[in-house]
C-alpha positions in Angstrom: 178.1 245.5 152.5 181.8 247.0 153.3 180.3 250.5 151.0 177.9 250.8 154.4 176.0 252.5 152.1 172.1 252.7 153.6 170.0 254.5 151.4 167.7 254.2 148.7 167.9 251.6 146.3 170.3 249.5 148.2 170.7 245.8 147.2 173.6 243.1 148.7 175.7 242.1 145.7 175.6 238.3 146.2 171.7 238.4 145.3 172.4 241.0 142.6 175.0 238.7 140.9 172.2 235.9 141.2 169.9 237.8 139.5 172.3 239.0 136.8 173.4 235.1 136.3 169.9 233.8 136.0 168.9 236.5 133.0 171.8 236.6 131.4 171.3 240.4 131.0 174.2 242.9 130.0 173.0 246.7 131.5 173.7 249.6 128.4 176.2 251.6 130.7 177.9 250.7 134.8 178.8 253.5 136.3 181.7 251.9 138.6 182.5 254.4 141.3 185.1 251.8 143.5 185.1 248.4 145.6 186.6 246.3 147.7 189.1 243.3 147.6 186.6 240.9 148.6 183.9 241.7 145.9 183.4 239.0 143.0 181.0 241.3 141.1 179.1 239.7 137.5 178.0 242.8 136.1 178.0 242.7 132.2 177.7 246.4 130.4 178.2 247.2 127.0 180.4 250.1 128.3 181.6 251.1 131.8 182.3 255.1 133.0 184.2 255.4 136.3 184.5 258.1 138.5 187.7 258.3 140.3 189.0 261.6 142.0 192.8 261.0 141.2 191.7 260.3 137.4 193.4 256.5 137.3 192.4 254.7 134.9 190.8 251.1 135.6 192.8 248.4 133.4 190.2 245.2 134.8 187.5 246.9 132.4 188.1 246.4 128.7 184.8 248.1 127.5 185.5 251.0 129.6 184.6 254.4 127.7 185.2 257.3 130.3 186.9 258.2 133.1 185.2 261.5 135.6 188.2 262.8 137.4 186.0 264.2 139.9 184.4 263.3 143.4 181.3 260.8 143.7 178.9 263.7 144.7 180.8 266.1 142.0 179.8 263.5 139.2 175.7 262.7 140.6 175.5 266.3 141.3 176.3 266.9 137.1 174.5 263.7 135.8 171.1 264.8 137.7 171.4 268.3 136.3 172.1 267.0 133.1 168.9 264.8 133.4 166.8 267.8 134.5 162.9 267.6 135.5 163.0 264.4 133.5 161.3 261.0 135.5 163.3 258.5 137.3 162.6 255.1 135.5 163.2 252.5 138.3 162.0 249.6 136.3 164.6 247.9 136.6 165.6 247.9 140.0 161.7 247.0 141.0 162.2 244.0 139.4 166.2 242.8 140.3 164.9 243.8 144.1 162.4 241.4 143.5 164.5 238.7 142.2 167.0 239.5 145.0 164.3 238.6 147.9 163.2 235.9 146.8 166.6 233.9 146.3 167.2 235.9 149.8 163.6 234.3 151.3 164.7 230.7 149.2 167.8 230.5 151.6 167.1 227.6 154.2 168.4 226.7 157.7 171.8 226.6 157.8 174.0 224.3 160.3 176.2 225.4 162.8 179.3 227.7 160.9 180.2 231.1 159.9 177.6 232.2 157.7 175.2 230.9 160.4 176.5 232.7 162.9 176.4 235.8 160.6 173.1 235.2 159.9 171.8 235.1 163.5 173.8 237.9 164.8 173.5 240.3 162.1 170.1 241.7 163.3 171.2 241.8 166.6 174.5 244.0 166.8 174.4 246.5 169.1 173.2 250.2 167.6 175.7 252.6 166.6 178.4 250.0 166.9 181.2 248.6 164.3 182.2 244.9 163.0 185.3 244.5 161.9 186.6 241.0 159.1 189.6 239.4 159.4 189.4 238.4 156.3 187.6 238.2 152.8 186.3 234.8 153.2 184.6 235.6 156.1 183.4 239.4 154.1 181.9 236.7 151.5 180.1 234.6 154.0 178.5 237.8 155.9 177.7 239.7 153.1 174.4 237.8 152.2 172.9 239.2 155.7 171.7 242.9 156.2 172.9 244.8 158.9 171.3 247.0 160.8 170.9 251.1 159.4 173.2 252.5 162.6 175.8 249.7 162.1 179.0 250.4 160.2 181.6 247.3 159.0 185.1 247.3 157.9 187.7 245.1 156.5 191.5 245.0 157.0 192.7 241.7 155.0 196.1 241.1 153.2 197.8 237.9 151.7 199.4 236.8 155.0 197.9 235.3 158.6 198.9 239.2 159.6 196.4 242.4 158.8 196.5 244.6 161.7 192.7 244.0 161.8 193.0 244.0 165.4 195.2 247.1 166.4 192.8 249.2 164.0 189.9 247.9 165.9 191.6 248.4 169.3 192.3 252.0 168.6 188.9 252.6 167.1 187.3 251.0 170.7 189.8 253.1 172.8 188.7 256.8 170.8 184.7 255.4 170.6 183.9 254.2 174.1 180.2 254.5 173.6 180.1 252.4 170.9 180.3 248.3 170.3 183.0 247.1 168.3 183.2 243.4 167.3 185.5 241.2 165.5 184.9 238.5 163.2 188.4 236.1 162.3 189.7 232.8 162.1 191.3 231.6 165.2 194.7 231.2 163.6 194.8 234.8 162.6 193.8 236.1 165.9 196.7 234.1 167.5 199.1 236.4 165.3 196.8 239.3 165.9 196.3 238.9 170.0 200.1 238.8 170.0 201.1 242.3 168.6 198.3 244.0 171.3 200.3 245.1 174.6 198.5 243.6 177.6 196.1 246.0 178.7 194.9 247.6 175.8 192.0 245.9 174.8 188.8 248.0 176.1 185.2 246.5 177.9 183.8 247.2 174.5 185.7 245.2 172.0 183.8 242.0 171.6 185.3 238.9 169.4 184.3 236.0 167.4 186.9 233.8 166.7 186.4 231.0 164.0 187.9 227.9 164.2 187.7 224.5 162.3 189.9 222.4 165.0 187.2 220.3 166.5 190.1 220.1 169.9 190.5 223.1 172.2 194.1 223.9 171.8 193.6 226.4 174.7 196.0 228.9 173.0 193.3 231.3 172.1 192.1 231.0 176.2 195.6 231.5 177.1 195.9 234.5 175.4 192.4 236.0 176.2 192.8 235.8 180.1 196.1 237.0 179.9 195.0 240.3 178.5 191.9 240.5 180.7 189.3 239.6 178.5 185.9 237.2 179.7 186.9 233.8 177.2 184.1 231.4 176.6 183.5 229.0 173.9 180.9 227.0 171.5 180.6 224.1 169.7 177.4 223.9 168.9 174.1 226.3 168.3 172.8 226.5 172.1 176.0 226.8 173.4 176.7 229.8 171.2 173.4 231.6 171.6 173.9 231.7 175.4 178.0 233.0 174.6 176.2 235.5 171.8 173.9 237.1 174.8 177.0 238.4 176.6 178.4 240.3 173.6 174.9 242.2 172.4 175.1 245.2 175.2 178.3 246.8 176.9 176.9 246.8 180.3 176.6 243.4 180.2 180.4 242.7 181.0 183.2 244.7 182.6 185.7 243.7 179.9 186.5 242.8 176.7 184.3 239.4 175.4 186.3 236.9 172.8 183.7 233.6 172.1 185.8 230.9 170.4 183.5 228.6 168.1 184.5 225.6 167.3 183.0 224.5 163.7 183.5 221.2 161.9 184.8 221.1 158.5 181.6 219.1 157.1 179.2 221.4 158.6 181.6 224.2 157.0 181.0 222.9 153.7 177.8 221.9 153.7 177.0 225.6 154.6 178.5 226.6 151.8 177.2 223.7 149.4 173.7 225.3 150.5 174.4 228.9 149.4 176.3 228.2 146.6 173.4 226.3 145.7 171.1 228.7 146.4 172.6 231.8 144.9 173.2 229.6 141.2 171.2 230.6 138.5 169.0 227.5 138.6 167.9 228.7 141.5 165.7 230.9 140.4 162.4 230.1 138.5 161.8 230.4 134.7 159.2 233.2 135.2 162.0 235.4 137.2 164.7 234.5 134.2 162.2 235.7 131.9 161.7 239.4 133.6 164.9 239.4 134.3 165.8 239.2 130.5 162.8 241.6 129.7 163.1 244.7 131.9 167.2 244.7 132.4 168.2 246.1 129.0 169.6 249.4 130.2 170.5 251.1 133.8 169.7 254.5 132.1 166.7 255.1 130.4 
């Protein structure tokens, strides 16, 4: 999800590690061209190539058998010449897209938490506009739901409560006016954040989710929120977000900047996640999927 890659052949990596799990497949070559700190990847090749402009070499891949010190484009640009008029084989990918829809279609209703939230907003973020994670927990729970093609994410995540997640998205807003730029982070960690932004700053088109597992409103976050001009409402429940959710889908909608505080219980936290753990698991998937799974992924280049 973070690549924001939207062209052909996309798949989300949470159902492609599914898929991988269930037939125990290992690809002939991975071409590994960079990631993100929040990926958990299960890939299995019985030798990796990277492409890396600065030439560094990758020490996480034991198997690994080349390095390109060249650009993405330089390196696709040579392997398709070097291919020449001969046919794409997309075999493989028919059938892992496949397996990747329908653990995606298996995934049932979720109760009230982050990934559900995720879920319900993610087709309807604003076009053209930019989400932001606080962290990679949350970059884990979102990254089973597609976005849509105009939207771009990012993540600014660090060991501490402290990123900077906010101040990048801030300045972002304050150069992009046109364009809708939401925030998804734990309540503690936007108490730190909210802190560092200069009253005044925050512009009518930052709009903020703010996760938080304390089933009593502190009023910290509120405090904070109307203090630096921004419209503060709150939900603890599904209704009572979707009617919070409906002020942060257009700009014209509110003069200022929109933070929705959602108050989520621990249980129904982990019982979300209990379901798509359960879901994404190998056993998950039927024995006639395992079994084309294991037929048809024996090598990414044929």
């Amino acid at each position: 999800m973070l690549s924001n890659y939207k062209g052909k052949y996309k798949l989300l990596l949470p159902y492609v590690n599914a898929a991988v799990s269930a037939s125990q497949f290992t690809f002939d070559k991975l071409v590994y061209i960079g990631g993100t700190v929040s990926e958990r990847w299960l890939l299995s090749a019985n030798e990796v190539w990277t492409v890396e402009p600065d030439g560094s070499i990758t020490p996480a891949y034991r198997n690994l058998r080349y390095v390109f010190e060249m650009t993405e484009s330089q390196f696709f640009d040579r392997y398709n010449s070097a291919a020449g008029e001969k046919k794409s084989n997309t075999s493989n990918y028919k059938v892992l897209s496949s397996i990747c829809k329908n653990v995606q279609d298996a995934l049932p209703e979720l109760p009230f938490s982050a990934a559900w939230i995720a879920q319900y907003i993610s087709d309807k973020l604003c076009k053209n506009s930019r989400v932001y994670f606080g962290s990679a927990d949350l970059v884990d729970k979102c990254s089973i739901f597609e976005l849509p093609q105009t939207v771009v994410c990012s993540a600014n995540v660090s060991d501490d409560s402290f990123s900077g997640v906010l101040s990048a998205l801030v300045g972002a807003a304050l150069v992009s006016p046109a364009n809708i730029y939401y925030l998804i982070i734990d309540e503690d960690a936007l108490y730190i954040e909210l802190s560092s932004v200069p009253v005044g700053y925050l512009s009518n088109n930052v709009r903020i989710v703010a996760i938080s597992q304390s089933e009593n409103d502190s009023g910290r976050i509120r405090t904070m929120a109307t203090a630096r001009g921004m419209d503060y409402y709150s939900a603890s429940d599904k209704n009572s977000f979707l009617k919070a959710e409906q002020l942060m889908q257009d700009e014209k909608t509110s003069s200022k900047p929109v933070v929705v505080e959602v108050y989520i219980s621990e249980q129904d936290e982990r019982t979300s996640d209990d379901i798509i753990k359960k879901t994404l698991k190998p056993e998950g998937l039927s024995p006639d999927q395992n079994k084309k799974g294991g037929r048809f992924f024996k090598r990414l280049f044929d």
